[in-house]
N, C-alpha and C positions, 0 to 999 in steps of 0.2 A: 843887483848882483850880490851875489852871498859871499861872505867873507872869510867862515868860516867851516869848519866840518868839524861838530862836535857830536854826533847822537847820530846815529841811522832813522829816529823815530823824527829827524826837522826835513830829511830827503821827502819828495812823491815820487809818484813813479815815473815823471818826464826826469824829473831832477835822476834820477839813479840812472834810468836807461840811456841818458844825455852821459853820464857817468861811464859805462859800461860797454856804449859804443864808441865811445872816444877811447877806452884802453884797445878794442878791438881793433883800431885803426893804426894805435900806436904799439902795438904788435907786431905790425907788418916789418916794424923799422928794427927790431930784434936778431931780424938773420942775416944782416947786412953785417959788412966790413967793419965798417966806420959806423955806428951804432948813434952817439953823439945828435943830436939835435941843437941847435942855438936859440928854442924858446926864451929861455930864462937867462939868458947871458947880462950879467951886468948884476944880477936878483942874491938877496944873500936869504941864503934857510940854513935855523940854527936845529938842531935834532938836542933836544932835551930830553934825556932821559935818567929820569929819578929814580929807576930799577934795571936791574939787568934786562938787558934783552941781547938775542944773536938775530933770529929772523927779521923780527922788521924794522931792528934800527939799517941793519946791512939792505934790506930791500928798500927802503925810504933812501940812505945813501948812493947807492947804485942808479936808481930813479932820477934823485935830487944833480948826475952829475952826469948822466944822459940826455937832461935839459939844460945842459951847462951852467947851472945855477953855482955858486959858490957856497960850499960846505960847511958849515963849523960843528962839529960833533962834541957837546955840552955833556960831560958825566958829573952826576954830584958826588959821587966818591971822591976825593982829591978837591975838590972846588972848594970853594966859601961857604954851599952848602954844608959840607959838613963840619962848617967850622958856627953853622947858627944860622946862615944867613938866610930871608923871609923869600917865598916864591914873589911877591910883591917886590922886592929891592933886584932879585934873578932878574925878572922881567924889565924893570926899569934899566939893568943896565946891558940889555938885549937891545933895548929901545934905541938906549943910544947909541950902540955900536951900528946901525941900521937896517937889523933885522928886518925882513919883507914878509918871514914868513916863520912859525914857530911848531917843529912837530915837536910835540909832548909825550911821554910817560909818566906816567906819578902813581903811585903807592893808595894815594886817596881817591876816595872816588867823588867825583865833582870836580876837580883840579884844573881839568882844562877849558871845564866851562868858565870855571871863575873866572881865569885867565881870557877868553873870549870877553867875558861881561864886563872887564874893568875897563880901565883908560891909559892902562899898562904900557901897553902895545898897540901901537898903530898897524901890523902886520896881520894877518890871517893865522889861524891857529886850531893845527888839525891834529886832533884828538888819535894818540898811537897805544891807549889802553889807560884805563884810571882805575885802578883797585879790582873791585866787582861789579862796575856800571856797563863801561861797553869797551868796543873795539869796533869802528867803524868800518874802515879799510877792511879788515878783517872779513868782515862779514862782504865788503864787496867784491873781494874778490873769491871768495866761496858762491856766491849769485853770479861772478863773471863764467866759473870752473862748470855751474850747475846748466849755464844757458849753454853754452858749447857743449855738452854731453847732450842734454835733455832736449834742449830747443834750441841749435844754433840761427844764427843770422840777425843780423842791426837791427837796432825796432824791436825786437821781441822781448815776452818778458817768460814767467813759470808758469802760466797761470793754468790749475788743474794738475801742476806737479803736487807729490806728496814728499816729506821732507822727514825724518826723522836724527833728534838730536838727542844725543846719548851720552849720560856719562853724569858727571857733576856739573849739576846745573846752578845750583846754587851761590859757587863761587866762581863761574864763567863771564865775564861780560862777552865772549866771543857769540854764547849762545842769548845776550839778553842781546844783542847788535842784529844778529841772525832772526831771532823772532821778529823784530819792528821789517824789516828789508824782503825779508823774502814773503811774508804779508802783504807787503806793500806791493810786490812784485806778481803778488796773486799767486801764489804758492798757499799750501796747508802746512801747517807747522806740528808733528807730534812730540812730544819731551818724554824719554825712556829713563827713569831714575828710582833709585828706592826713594819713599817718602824723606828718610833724613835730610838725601841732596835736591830737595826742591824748596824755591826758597817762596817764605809766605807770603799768598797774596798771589802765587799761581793761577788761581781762578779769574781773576778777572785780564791774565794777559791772554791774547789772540791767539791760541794755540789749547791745543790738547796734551793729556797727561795720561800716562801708562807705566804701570808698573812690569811689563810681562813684555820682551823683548822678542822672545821668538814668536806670537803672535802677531807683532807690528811689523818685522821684516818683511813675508808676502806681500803688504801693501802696500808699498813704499816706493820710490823711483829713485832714493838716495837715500846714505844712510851716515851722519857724520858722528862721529865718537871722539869724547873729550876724555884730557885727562884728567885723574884726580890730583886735586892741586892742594897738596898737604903743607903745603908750606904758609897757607891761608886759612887750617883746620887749626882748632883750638880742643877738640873733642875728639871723640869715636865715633864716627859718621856708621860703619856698617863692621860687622864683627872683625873678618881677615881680609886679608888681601886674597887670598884664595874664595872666599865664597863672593867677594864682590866680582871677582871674572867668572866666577863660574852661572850669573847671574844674570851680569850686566856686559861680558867681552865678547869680543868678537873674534871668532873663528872661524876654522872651515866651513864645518857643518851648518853652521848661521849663516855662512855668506853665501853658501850653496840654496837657501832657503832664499834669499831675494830674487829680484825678479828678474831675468837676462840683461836686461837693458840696466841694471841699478848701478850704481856708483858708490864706492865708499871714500868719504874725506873723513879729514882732521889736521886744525890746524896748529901742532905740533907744539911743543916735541912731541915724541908717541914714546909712551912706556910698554915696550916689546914686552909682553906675558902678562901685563894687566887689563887693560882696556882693548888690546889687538896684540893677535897673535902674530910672528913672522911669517908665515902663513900667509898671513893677509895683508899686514903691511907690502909684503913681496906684489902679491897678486896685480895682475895688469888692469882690474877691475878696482884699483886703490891709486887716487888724483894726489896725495901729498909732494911730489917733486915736483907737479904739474901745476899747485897752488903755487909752488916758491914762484915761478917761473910768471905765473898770473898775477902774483902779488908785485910786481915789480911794474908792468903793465898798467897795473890799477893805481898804485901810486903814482906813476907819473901822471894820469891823466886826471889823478885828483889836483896838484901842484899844476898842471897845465890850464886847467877850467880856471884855478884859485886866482894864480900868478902871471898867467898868460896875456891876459885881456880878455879873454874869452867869457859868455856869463851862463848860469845856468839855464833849464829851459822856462823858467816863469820870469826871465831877466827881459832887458828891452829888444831886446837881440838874439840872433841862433849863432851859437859855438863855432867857431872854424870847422870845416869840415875835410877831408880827408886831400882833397886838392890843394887845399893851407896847408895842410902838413906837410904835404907833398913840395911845396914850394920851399918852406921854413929848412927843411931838412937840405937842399942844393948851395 
């Protein structure tokens, strides 16, 4: 039984689709009255978060109290943290308090593995973004958004979809989580970026690289666009902000160039007039309110595998299946 969820690159492809069809089930339970589930009743998850976030600390809470887990929502702004205090001393008095379960954010990248590798925490501790490394979650339920469009039904995975991720790569963990997962998922991976936003050592990840966007569109079944995240730039990555959209955004005329069936994501914010136009943000053919709505889906049913009793699929055991749930929820 695995304990933790740090890295999309420690999933297989039982482990993520065991993942995947467990949000799928726990979907069902979204249009209901009473919403609420009593998996986790008794279970305490602490939400640490060492940087701003809106989307998915609110999607992990919303998850975290649909399986009636008990909340504590941890900001280091205000805390001890910013009076000094070590993520090592944070964690130890998480410990005590009897944390079960720890979603993280942190600034650094490595944070929440360390925090898995120590002897910190006795609780499970699932990775909600670390600097420029990953974003696990993230990337699953973008593979959840991708199978429902592309290839619906339990059991399945992409395999033979084509995938193109756009934008700054460099400073995304959303897209370094999304290479290792949708790989795994038998998907193709292409990376659309000027040379500046690709970060080195490119070549040897599982994926292909392109400079020239409106050539990659045609072949493509999906198409997801990042922002640029200048709040992590230290330099002049590409001249303006005008020639980087006119190069690297998506518009009409570009989405008109994908293929009927294609999808456009991105998992937000969206910088309206830089990396995607209103246009297309708008467009019925763009999953972004559909991801909020999956991200919350997939969170629970990372928390339900972790916290549950449930194990993944290389564990001793097969997951509750859809009939548990069914039960659990009465």
């Amino acid at each position: 039984m695995k304990r933790h969820l740090v890295s999309t690159a420690d999933l297989g492809r039982d482990d993520t689709l065991l993942i995947l069809d467990t949000a799928e089930e726990l979907s069902q339970f979204s249009g209901r009255a009473v919403k609420k589930l009593p998996t986790l009743r008794g279970r305490t998850v602490v939400n640490l978060f060492f940087e701003d976030s809106t989307r998915t600390k609110t999607s992990f809470e919303v998850a975290e109290k649909r399986l009636s887990a008990d909340v504590i929502n941890f900001s280091a702004k205000g805390s001890s943290v910013s009076k000094g205090e070590s993520l090592k001393d944070t964690a130890l008095t998480l410990q005590a308090m009897g944390a079960d379960a720890v979603v993280i954010r942190h600034h650094a990248s490595g944070a929440p593995a360390r925090l898995a590798d120590s002897d910190w925490l006795h609780g499970s501790v699932i990775n909600a973004g670390d600097g420029t490394h990953e974003h696990p979650t993230q990337a699953l339920l973008d593979a959840f958004t991708l199978r429902r469009h592309l290839n619906p039904g339990t059991g399945r995975d992409l395999a033979g979809r084509r995938v193109a991720i756009v934008g700054d790569i460099l400073h995304s963990r959303v897209a370094r989580s999304n290479v290792h997962l949708l790989t795994t998922l038998g998907a193709q991976v292409v990376f659309v970026a000027p040379p500046t936003l690709l970060p080195i050592g490119i070549e040897t990840w599982p994926c292909e690289v392109s400079y020239d966007l409106d050539s990659v569109l045609p072949k493509v079944d999906a198409v997801m666009m990042l922002r640029v995240q200048r709040e992590r730039m230290n330099a002049a990555f590409f001249p303006t902000e005008r020639e980087y959209s006119r190069r690297y955004g998506l518009d009409g005329a570009r989405l008109a160039r994908l293929p009927e069936h294609a999808v456009v994501l991105h998992p937000g914010p969206m910088v309206r007039g830089m990396e995607i136009t209103a246009e297309v943000a708008d467009s019925p053919r763009c999953t972004v309110v559909e991801q909020v709505a999956n991200g919350v889906s997939v969170r629970m049913a990372v928390l339900y595998l972790l916290l549950g009793g449930a194990v993944f699929a290389d564990g001793p055991a097969d997951a509750p299946r859809t009939t548990e749930l069914q039960e659990a929820a009465q």
